[in-house]
N, CA, C and O atoms as a GROMACS GRO file, in nm:
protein
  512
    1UNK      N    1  10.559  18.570  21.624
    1UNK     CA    2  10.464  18.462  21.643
    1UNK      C    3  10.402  18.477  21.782
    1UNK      O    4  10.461  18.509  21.885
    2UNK      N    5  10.284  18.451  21.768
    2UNK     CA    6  10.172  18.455  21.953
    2UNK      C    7  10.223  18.335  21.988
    2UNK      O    8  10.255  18.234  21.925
    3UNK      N    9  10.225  18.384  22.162
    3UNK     CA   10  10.322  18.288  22.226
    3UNK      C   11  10.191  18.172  22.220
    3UNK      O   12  10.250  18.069  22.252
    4UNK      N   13  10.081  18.143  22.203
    4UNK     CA   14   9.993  18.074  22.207
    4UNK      C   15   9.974  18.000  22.070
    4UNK      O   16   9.911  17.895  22.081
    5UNK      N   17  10.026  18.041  21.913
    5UNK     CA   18  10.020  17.947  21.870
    5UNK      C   19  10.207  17.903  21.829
    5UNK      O   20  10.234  17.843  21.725
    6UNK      N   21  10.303  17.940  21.916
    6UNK     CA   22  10.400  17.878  21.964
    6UNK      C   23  10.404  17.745  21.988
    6UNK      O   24  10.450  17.646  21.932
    7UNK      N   25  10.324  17.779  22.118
    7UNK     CA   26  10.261  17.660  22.222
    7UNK      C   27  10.239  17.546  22.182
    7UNK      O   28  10.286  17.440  22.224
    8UNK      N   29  10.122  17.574  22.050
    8UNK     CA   30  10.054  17.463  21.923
    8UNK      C   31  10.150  17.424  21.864
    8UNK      O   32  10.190  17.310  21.887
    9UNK      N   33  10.199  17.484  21.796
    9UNK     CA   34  10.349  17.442  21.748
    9UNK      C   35  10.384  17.302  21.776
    9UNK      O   36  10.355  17.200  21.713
   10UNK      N   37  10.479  17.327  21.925
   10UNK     CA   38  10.521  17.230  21.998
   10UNK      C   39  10.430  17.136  22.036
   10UNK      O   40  10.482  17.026  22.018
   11UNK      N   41  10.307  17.122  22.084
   11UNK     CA   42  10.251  17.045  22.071
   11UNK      C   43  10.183  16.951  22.021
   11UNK      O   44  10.148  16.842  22.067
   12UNK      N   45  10.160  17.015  21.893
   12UNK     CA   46  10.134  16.945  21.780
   12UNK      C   47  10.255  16.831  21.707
   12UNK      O   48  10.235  16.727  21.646
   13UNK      N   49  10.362  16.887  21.736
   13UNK     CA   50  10.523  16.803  21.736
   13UNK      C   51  10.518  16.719  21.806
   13UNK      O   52  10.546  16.614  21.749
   14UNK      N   53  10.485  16.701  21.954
   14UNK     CA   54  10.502  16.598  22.052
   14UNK      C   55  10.430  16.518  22.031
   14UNK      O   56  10.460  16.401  22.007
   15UNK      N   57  10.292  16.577  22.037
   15UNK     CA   58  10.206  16.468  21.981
   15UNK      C   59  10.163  16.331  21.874
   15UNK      O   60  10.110  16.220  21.864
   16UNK      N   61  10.240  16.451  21.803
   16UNK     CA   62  10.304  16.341  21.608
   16UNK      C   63  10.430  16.214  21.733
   16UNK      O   64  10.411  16.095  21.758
   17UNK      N   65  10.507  16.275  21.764
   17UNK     CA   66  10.632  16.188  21.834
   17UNK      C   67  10.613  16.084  21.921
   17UNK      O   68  10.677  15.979  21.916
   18UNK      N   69  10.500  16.117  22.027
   18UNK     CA   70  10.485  16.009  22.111
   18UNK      C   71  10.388  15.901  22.003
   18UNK      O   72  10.413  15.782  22.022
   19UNK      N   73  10.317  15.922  21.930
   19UNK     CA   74  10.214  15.877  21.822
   19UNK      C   75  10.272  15.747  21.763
   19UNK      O   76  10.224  15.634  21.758
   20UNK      N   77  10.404  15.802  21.713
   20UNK     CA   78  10.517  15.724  21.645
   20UNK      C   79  10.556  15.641  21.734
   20UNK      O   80  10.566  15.519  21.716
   21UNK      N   81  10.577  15.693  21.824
   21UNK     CA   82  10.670  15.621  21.951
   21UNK      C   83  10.529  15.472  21.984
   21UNK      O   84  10.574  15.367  22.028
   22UNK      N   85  10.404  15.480  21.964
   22UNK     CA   86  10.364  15.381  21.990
   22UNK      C   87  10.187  15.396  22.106
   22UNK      O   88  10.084  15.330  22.124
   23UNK      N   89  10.268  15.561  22.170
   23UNK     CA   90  10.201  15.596  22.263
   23UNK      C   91  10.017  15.567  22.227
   23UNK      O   92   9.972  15.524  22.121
   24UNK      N   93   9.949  15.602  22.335
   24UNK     CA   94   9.819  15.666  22.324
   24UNK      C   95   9.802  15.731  22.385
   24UNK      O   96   9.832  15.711  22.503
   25UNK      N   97   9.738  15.861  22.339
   25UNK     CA   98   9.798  16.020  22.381
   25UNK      C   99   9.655  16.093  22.442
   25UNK      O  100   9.548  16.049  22.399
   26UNK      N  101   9.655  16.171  22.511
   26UNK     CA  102   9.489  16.212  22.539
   26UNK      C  103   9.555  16.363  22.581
   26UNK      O  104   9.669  16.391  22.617
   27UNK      N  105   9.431  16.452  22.560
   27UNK     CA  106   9.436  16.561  22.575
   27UNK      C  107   9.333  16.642  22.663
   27UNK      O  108   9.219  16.652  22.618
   28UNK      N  109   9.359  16.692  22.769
   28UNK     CA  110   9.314  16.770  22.874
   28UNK      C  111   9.152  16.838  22.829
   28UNK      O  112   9.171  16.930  22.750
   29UNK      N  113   9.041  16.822  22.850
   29UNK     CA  114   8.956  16.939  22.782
   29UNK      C  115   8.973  17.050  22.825
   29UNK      O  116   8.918  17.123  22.743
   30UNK      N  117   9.015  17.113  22.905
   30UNK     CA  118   9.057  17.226  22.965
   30UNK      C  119   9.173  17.291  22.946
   30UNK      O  120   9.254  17.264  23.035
   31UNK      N  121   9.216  17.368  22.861
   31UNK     CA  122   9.348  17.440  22.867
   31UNK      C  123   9.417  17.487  23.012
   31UNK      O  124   9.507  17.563  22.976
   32UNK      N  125   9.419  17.482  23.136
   32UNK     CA  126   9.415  17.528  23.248
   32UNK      C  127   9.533  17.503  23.390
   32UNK      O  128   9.587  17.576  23.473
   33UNK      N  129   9.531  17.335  23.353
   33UNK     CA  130   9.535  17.288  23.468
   33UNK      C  131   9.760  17.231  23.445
   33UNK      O  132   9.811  17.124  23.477
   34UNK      N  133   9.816  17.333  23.391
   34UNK     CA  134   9.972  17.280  23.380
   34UNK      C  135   9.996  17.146  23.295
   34UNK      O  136  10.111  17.104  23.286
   35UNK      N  137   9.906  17.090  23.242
   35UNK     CA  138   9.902  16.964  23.211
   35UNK      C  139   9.882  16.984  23.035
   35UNK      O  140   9.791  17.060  23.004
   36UNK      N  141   9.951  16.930  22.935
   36UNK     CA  142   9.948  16.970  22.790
   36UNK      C  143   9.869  16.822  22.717
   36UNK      O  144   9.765  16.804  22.653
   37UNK      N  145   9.969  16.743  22.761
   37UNK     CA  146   9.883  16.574  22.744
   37UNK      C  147   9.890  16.484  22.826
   37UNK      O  148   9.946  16.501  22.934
   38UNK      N  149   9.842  16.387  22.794
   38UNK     CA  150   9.830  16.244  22.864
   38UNK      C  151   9.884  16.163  22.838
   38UNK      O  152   9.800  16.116  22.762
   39UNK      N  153   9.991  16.071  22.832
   39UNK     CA  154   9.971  15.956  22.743
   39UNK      C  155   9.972  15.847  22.864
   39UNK      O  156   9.981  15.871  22.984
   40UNK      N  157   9.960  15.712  22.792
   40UNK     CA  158   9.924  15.570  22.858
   40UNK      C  159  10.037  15.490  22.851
   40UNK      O  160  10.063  15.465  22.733
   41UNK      N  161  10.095  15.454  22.908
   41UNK     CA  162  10.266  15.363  22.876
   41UNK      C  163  10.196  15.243  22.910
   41UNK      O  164  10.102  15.240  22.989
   42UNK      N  165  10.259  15.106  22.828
   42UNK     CA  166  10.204  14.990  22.828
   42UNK      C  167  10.205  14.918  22.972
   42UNK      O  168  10.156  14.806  22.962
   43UNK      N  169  10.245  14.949  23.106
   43UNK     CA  170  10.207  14.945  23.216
   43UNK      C  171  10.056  14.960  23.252
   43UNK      O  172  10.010  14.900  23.349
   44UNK      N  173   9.980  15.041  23.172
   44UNK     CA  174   9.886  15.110  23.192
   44UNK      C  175   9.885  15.256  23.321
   44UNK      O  176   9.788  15.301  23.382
   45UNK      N  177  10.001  15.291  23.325
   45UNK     CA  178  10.051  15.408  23.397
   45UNK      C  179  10.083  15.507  23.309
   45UNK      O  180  10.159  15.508  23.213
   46UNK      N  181   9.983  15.624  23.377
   46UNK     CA  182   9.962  15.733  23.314
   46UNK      C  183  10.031  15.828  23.321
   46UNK      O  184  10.053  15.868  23.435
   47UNK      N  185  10.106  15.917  23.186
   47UNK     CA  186  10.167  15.992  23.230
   47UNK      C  187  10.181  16.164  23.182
   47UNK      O  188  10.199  16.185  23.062
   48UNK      N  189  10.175  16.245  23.249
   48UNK     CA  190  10.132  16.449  23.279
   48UNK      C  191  10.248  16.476  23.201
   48UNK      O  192  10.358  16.426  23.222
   49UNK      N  193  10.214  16.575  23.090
   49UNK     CA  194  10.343  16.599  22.965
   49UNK      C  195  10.302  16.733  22.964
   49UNK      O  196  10.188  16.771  22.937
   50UNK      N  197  10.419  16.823  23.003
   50UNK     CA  198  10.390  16.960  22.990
   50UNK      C  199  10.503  16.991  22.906
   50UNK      O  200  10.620  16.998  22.944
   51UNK      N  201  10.448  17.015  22.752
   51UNK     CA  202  10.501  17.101  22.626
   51UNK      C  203  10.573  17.266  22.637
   51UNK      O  204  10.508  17.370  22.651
   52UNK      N  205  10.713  17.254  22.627
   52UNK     CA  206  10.767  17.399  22.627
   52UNK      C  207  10.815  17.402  22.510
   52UNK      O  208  10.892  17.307  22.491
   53UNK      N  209  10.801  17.480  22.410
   53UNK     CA  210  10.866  17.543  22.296
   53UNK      C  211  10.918  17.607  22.279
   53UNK      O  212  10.869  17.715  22.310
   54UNK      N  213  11.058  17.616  22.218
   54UNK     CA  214  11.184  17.684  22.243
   54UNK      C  215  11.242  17.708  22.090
   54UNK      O  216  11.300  17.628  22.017
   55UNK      N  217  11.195  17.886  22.063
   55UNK     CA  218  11.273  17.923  21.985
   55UNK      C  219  11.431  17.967  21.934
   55UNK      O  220  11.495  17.966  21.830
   56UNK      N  221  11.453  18.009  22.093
   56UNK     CA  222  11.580  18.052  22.011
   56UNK      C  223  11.698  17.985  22.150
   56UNK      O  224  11.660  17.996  22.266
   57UNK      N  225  11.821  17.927  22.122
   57UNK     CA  226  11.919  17.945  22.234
   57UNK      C  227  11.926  18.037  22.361
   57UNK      O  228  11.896  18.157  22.356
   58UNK      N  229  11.965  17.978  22.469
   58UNK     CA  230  12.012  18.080  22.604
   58UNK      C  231  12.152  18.107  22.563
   58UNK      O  232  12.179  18.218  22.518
   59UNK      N  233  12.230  18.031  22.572
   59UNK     CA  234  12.345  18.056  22.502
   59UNK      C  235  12.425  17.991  22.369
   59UNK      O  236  12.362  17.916  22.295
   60UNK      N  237  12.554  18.019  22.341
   60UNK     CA  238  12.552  17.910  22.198
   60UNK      C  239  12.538  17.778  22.197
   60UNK      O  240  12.516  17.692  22.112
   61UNK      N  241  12.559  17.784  22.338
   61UNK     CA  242  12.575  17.603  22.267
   61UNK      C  243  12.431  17.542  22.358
   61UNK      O  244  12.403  17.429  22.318
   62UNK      N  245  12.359  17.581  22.443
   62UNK     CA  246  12.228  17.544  22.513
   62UNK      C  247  12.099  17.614  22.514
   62UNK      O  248  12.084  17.732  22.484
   63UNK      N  249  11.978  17.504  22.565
   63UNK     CA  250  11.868  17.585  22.570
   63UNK      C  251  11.839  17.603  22.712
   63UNK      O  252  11.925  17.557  22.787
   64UNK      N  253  11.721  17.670  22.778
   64UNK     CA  254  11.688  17.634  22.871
   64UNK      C  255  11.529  17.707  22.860
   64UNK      O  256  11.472  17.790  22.789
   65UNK      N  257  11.502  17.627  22.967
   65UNK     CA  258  11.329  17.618  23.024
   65UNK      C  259  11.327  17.659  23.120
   65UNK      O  260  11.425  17.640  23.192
   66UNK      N  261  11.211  17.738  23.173
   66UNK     CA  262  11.158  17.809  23.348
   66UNK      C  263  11.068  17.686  23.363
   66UNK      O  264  10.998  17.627  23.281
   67UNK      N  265  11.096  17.662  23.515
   67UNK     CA  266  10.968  17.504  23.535
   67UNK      C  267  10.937  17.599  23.667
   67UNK      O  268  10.866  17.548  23.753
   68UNK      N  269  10.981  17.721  23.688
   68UNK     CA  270  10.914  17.803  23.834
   68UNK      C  271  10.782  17.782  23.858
   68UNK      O  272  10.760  17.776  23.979
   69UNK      N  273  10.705  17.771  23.804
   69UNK     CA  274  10.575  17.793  23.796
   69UNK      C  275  10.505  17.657  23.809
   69UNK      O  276  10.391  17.643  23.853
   70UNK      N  277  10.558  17.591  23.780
   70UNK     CA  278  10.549  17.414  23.816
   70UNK      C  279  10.621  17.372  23.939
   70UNK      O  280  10.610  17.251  23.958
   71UNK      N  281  10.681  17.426  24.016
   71UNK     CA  282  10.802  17.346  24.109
   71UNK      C  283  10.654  17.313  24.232
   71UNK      O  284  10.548  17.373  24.249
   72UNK      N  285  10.704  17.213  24.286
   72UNK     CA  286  10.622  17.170  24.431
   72UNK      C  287  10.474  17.175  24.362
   72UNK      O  288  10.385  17.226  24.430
   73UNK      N  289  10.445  17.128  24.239
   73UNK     CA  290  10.294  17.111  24.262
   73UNK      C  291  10.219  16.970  24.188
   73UNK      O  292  10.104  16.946  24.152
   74UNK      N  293  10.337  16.900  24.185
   74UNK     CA  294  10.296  16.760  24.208
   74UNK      C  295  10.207  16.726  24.032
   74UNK      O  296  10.164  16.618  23.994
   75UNK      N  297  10.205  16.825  23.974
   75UNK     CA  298  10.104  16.808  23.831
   75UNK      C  299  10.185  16.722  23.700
   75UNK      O  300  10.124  16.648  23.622
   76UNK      N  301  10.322  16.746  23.693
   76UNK     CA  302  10.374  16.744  23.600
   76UNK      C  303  10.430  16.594  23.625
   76UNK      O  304  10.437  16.549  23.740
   77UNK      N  305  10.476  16.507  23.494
   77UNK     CA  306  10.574  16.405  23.494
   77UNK      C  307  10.692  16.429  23.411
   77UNK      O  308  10.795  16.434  23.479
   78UNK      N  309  10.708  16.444  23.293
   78UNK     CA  310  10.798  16.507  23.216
   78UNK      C  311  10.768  16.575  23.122
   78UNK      O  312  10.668  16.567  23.052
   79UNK      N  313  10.905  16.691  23.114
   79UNK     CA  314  10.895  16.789  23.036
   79UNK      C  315  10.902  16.766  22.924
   79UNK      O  316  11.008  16.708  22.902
   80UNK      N  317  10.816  16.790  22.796
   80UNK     CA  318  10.867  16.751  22.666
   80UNK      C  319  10.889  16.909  22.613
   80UNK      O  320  10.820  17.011  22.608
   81UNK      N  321  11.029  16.871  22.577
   81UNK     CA  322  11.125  17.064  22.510
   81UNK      C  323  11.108  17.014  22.393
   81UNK      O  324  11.150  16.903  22.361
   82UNK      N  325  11.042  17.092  22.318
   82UNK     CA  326  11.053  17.133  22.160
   82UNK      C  327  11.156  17.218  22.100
   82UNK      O  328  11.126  17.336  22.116
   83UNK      N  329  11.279  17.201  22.028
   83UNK     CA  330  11.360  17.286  22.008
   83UNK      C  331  11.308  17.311  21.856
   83UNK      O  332  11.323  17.235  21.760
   84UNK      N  333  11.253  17.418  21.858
   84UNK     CA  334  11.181  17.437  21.695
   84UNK      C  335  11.264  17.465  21.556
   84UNK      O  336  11.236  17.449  21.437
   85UNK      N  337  11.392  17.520  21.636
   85UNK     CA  338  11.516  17.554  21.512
   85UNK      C  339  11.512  17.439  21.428
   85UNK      O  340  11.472  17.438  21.312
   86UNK      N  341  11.567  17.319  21.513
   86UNK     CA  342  11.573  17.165  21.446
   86UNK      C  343  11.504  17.054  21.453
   86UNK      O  344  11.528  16.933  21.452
   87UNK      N  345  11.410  17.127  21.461
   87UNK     CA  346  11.298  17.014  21.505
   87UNK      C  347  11.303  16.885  21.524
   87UNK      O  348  11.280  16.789  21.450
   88UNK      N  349  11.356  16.902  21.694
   88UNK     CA  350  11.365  16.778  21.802
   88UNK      C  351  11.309  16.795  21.918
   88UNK      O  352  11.295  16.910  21.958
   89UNK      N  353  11.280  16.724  21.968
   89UNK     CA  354  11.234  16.696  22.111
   89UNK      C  355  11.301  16.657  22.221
   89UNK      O  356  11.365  16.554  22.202
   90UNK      N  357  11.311  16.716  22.361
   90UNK     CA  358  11.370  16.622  22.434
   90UNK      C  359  11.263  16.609  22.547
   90UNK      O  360  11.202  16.708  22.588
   91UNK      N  361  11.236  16.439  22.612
   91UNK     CA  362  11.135  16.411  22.730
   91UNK      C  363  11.284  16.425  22.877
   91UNK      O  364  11.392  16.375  22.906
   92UNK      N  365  11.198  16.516  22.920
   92UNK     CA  366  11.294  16.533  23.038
   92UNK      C  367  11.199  16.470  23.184
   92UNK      O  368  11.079  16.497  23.189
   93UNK      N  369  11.257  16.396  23.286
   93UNK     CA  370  11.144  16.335  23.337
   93UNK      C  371  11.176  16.512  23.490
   93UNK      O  372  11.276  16.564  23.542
   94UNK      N  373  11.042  16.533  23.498
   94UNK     CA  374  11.026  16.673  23.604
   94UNK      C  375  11.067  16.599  23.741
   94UNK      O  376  11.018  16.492  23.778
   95UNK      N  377  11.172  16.680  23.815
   95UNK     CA  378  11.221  16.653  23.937
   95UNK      C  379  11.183  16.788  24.022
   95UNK      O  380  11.242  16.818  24.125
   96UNK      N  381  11.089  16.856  23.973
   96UNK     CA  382  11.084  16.995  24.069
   96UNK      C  383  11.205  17.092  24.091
   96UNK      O  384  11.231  17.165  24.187
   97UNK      N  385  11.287  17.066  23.941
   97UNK     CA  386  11.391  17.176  23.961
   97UNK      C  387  11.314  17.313  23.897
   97UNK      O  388  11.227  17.291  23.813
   98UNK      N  389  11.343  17.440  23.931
   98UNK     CA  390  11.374  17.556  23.898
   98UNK      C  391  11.341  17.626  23.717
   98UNK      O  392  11.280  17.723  23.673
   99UNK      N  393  11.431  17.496  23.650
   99UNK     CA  394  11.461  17.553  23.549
   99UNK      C  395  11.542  17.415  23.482
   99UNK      O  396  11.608  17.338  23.551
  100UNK      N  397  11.519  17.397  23.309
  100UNK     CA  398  11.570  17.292  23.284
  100UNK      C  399  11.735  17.340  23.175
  100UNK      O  400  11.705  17.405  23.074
  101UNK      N  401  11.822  17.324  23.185
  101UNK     CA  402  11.937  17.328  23.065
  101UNK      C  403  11.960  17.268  23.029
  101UNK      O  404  11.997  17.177  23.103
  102UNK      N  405  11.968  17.231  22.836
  102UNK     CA  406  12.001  17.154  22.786
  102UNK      C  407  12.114  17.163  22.668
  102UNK      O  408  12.092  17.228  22.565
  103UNK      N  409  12.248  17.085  22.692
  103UNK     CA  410  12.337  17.125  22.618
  103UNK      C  411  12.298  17.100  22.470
  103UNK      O  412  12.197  17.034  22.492
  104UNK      N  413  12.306  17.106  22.331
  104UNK     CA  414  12.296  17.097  22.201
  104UNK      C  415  12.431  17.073  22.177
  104UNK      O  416  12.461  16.957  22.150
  105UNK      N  417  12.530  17.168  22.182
  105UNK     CA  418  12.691  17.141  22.144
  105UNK      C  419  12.761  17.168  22.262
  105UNK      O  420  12.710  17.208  22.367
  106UNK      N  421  12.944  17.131  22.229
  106UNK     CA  422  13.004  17.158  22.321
  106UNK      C  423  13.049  17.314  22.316
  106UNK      O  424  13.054  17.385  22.215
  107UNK      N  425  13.078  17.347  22.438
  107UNK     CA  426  13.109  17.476  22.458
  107UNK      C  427  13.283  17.522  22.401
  107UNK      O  428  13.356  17.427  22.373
  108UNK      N  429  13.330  17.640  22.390
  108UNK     CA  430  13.462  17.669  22.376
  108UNK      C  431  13.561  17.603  22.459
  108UNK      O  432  13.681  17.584  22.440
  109UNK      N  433  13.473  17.569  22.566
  109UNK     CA  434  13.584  17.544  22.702
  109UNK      C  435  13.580  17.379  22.694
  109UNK      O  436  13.667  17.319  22.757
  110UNK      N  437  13.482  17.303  22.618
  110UNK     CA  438  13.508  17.180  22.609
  110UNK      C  439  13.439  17.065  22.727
  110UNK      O  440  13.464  16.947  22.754
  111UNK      N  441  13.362  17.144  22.766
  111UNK     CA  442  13.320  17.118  22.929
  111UNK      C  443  13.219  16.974  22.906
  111UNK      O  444  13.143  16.981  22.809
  112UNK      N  445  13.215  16.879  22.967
  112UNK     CA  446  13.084  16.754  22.920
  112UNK      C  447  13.076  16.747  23.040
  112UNK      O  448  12.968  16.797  23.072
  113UNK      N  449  13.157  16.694  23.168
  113UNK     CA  450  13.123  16.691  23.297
  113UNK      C  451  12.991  16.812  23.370
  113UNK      O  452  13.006  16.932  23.393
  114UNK      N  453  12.874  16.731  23.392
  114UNK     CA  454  12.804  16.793  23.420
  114UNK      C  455  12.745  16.847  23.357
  114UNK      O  456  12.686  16.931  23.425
  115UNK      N  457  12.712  16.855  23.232
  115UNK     CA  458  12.629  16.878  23.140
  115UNK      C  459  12.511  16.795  23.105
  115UNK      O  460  12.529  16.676  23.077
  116UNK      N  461  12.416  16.836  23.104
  116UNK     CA  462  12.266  16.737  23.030
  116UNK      C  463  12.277  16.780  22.911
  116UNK      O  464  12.283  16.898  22.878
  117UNK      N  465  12.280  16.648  22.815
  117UNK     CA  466  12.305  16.667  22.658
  117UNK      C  467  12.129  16.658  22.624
  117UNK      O  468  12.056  16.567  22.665
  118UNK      N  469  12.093  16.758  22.551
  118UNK     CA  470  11.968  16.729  22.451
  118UNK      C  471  11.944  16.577  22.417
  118UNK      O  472  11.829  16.533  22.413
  119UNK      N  473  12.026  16.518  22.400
  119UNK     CA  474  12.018  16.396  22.291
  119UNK      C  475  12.009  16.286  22.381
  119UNK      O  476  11.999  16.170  22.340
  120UNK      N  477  12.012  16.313  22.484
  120UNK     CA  478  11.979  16.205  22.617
  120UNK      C  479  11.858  16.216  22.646
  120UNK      O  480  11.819  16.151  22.743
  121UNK      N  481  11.780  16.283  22.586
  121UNK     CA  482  11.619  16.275  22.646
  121UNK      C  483  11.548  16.268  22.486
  121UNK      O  484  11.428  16.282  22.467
  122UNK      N  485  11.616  16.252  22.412
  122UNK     CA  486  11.539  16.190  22.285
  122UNK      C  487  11.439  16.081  22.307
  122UNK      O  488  11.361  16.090  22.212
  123UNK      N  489  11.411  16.007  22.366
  123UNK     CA  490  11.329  15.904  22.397
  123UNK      C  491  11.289  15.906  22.535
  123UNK      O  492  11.354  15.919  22.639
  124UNK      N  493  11.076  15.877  22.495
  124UNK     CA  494  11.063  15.926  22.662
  124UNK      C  495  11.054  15.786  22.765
  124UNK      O  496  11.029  15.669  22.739
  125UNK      N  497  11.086  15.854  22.890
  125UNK     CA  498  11.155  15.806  22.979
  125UNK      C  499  11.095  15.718  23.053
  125UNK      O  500  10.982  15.758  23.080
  126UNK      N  501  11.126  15.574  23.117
  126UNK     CA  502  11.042  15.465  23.176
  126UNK      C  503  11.066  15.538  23.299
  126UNK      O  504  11.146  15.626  23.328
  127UNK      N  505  10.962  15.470  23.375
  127UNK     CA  506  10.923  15.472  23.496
  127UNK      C  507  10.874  15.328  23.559
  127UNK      O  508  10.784  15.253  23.521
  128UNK      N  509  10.973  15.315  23.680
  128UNK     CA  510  10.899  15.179  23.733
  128UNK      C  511  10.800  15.231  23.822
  128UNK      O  512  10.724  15.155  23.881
   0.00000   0.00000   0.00000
């Protein structure tokens, strides 16, 4: 699959999701600027949704995302991860980390301390 209609993919997913969720969603005319959508939270505070689509696991039991290319530039609000295997979503709100991991299951070793579960960013995230 072209990593470009990947991209569509996932976005076309988020878009259906926040839709549901209530949102009103707007879309960039410019493919360009780090920015995938818009939406409007009933604050009337606007918020920068950059769509990553994620085919396959980093390891068995997680995914992860590169946000390198985003860090320090102030564009983004949260990440919406498309995990396309099972088609879910998680809204991760962007803190200018590196890179995002998200657990799906537990590991052999049983580990939860310190783990970000997928299923904690099922619903996107308020902001005061």
């Amino acid at each position: 699959m072209k990593t470009h209609d990947k991209g569509m993919i996932g976005e076309l997913a988020v878009r259906k999701s926040l839709l549901e969720m209530g949102y009103s969603v707007f879309l960039p005319e410019v493919d360009n600027e780090q920015i995938d959508l818009i939406i409007e939270q009933d604050n009337g505070q606007f918020r920068r949704i950059q769509v990553k689509t994620v085919l396959t696991q980093k390891t068995s039991t997680s995914i992860e995302v590169n946000m390198l290319k985003y860090k320090n530039t102030g564009r983004v609000d949260v990440v919406a991860i498309y995990y396309a295997p099972k088609d879910i979503i998680a809204y991760v709100p962007y803190e200018n980390q590196h890179s995002i991991n998200l657990a799906l299951t537990t590991g052999k070793n049983n580990q939860k301390k310190g783990r970000k579960w997928f299923y904690q960013y099922e619903r996107f995230p308020e902001f005061s």
